[in-house]
C-alpha positions as CSV (number, residue, x, y, z in Angstrom):
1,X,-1.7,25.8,33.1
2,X,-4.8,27.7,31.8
3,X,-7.1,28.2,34.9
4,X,-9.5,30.8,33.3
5,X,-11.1,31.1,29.7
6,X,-13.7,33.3,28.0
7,X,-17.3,32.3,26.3
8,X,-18.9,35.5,25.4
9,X,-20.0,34.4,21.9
10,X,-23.9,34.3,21.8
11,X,-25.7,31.2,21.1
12,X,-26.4,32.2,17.4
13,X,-22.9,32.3,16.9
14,X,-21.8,29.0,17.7
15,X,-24.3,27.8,16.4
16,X,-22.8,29.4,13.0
17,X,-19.4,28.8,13.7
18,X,-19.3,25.4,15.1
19,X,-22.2,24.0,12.7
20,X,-24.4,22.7,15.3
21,X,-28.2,22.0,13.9
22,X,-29.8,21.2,17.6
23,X,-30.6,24.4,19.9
24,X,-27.9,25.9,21.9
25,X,-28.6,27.3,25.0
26,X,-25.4,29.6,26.2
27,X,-25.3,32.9,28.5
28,X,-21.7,34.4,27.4
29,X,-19.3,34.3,30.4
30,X,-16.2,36.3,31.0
31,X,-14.8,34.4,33.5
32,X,-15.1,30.7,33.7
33,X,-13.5,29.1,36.7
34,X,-12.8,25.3,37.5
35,X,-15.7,23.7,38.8
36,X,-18.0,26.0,36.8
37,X,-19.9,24.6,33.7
38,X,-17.6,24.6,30.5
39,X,-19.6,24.5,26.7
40,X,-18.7,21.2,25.5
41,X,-18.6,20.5,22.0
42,X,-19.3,16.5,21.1
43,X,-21.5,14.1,18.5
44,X,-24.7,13.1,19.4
45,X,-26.2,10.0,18.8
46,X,-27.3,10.8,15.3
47,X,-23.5,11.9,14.3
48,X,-24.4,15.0,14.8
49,X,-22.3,18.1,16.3
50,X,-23.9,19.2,19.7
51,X,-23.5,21.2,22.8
52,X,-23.8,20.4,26.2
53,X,-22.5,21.6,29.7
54,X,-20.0,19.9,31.5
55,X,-18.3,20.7,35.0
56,X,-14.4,21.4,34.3
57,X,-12.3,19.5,36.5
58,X,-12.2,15.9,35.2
59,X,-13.0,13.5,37.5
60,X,-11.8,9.5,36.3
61,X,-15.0,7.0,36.6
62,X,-12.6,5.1,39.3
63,X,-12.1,8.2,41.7
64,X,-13.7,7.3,45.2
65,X,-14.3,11.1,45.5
66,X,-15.7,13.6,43.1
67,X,-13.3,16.6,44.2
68,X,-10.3,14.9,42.8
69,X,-12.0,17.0,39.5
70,X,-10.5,20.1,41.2
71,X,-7.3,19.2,40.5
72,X,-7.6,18.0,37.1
73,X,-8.7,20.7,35.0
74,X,-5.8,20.7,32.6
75,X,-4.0,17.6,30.9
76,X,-0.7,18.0,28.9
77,X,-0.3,16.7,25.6
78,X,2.7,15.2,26.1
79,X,1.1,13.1,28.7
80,X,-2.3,12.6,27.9
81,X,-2.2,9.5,26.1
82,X,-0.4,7.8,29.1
83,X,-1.4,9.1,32.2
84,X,-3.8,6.9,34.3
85,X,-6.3,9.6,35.1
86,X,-6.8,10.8,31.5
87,X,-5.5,7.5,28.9
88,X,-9.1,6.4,28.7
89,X,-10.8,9.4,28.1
90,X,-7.9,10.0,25.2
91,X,-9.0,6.7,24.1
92,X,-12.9,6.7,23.0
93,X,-14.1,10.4,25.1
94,X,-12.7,13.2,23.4
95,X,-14.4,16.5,23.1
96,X,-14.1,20.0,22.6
97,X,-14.0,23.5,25.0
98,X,-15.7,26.4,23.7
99,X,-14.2,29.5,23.7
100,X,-13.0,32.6,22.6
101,X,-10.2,33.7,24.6
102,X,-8.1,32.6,27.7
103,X,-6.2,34.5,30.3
104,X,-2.6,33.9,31.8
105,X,-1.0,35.4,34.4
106,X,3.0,36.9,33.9
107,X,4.8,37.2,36.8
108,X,6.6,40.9,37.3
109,X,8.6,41.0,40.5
110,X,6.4,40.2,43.0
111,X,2.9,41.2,41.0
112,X,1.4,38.4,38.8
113,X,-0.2,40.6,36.3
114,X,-3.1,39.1,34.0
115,X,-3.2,38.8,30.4
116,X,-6.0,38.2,28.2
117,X,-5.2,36.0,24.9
118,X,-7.8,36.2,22.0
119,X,-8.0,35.8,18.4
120,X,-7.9,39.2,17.0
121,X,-11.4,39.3,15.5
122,X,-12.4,37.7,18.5
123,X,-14.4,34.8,16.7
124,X,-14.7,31.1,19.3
125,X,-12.5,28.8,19.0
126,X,-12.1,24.9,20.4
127,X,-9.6,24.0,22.5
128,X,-9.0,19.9,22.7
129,X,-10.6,18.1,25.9
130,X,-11.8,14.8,27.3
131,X,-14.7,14.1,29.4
132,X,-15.5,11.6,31.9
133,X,-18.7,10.1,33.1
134,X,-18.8,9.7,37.2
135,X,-21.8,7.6,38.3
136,X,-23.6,8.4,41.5
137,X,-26.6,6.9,43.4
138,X,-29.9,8.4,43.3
139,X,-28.5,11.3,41.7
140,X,-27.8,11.6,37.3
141,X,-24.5,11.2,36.2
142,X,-21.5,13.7,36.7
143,X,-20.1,14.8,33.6
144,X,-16.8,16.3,34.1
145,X,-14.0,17.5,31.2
146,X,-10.4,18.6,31.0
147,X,-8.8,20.8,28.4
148,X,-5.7,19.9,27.4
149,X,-2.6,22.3,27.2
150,X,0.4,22.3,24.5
151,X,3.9,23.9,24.5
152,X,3.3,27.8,23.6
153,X,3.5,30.0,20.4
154,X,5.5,32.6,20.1
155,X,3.0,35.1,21.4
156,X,1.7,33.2,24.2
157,X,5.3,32.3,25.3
158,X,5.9,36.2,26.0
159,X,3.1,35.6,29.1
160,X,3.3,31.7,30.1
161,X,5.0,28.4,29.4
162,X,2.0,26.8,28.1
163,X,-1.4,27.0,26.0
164,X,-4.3,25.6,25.3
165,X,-4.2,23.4,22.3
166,X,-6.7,25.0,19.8
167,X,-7.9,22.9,17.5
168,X,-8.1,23.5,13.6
169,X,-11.5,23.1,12.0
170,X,-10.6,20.3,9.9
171,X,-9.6,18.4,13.0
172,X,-12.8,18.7,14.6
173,X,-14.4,15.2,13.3
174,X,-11.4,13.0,13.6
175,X,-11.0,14.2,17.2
176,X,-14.2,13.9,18.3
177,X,-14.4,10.3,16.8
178,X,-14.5,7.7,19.3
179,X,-14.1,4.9,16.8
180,X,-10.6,6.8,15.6
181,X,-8.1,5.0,17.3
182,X,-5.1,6.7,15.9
183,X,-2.7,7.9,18.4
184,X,-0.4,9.0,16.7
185,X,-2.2,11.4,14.7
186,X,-4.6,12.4,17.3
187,X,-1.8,13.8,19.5
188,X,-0.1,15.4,16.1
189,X,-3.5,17.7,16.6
190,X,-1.9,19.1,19.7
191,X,0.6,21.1,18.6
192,X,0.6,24.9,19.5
193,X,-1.6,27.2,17.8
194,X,0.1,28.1,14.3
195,X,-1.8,31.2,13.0
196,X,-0.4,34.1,13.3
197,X,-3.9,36.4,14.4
198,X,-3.2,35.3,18.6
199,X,-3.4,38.6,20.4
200,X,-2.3,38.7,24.1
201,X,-2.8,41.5,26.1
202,X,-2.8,42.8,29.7
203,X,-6.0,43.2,31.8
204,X,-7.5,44.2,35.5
205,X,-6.7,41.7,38.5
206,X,-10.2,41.9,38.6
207,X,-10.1,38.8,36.5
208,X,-8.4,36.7,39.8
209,X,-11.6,36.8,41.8
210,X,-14.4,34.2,40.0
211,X,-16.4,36.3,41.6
212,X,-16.0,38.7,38.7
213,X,-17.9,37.9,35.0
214,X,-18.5,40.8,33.4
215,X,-16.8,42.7,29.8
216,X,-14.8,45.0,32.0
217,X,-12.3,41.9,32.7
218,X,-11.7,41.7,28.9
219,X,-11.3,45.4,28.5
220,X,-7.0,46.4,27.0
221,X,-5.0,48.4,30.2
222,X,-4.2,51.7,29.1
């Protein structure tokens, strides 16, 4: 399960990275925690690349009761296309998670010690998702997204059992299409990530509280 990621890319680097023409409006966070807003890459109306804030924690547009969205921050790959929770956002509401690192926790004994997994030059990636829209009365829509998790590489299988599946650029359109309705190749996209520049390394437990969002919870133990 990934229950913690990284955004500290400024706005003028996603913006770069990620291709977006429309204004992106981003605080970098070192710490974002379920329920908190996640930097959603989708299409805009005009086919367009944009970004837009969603809550992470998916909640179905059947669900009686918002906070089922606590539970359902991740969905597997191996599942997503099936599952009754997430099949129709798989279906026609894909998206993408911002960011540019994730951490994972490796159990030691007793201790679960944290561990910070990056690119090595640091640069944002995306991580597959799917959104949901909940519709409430009086009140604008809830917009809610899971990421979904793959089988790990070789360097993220030294810390956890599973990854976030990271996207490669070329991907980016086809997933995000609504109108592709290729299964088959759209879960091919899910694979772990196969560069070889992943980077894991251990960091302060400061990282467990949400509390804490500053550079210090990125920062290599000596």
């Amino acid at each position: 399960m990934c229950g913690r990621y990284t955004l500290t890319a400024p706005a003028e680097v996603l913006s770069e990275v990620f291709e977006i023409e429309e204004p992106v409006n981003w605080t970098p966070r070192y710490n974002i925690a379920p329920t908190q807003e996640a930097a959603v890459l989708g299409l805009n109306h005009q086919g367009g690349r944009s970004i837009g804030g969603m809550k992470w924690g998916l909640v179905p547009s059947w669900a009686k009761d918002p906070s089922i969205g606590n539970r359902m921050i991740n969905a597997r790959a191996e599942t997503v296309a099936e599952k009754p929770a997430y099949r129709s956002s798989f279906k026609k509401r894909r998206c993408l998670l911002l960011a540019d690192g994730f951490y994972e926790w490796k159990k030691a004994g007793s201790v679960k010690q944290p561990y910070y997994l990056s690119l090595q030059d640091h640069r944002p990636f995306a991580i597959a998702g799917i959104w949901s829209r909940w519709r409430r009365e009086e009140q604008d829509d809830l917009l809610t997204c899971s990421l979904i998790t793959t089988s790990p590489n070789s360097v993220a299988a030294e810390v956890h059992d599973r990854m976030p599946a990271i996207l490669q650029a070329e991907d980016f359109n086809a997933w995000l299409d609504p109108a592709n309705d290729d299964t088959q190749a759209l879960l091919a996209m899910l694979g772990p990530y196969s560069g070889e520049d992943l980077q894991a390394f251990a960091v302060s437990t400061l990282v467990n509280s949400p509390k804490n969002d500053t550079p210090q919870l990125i920062e290599r133990l000596a």
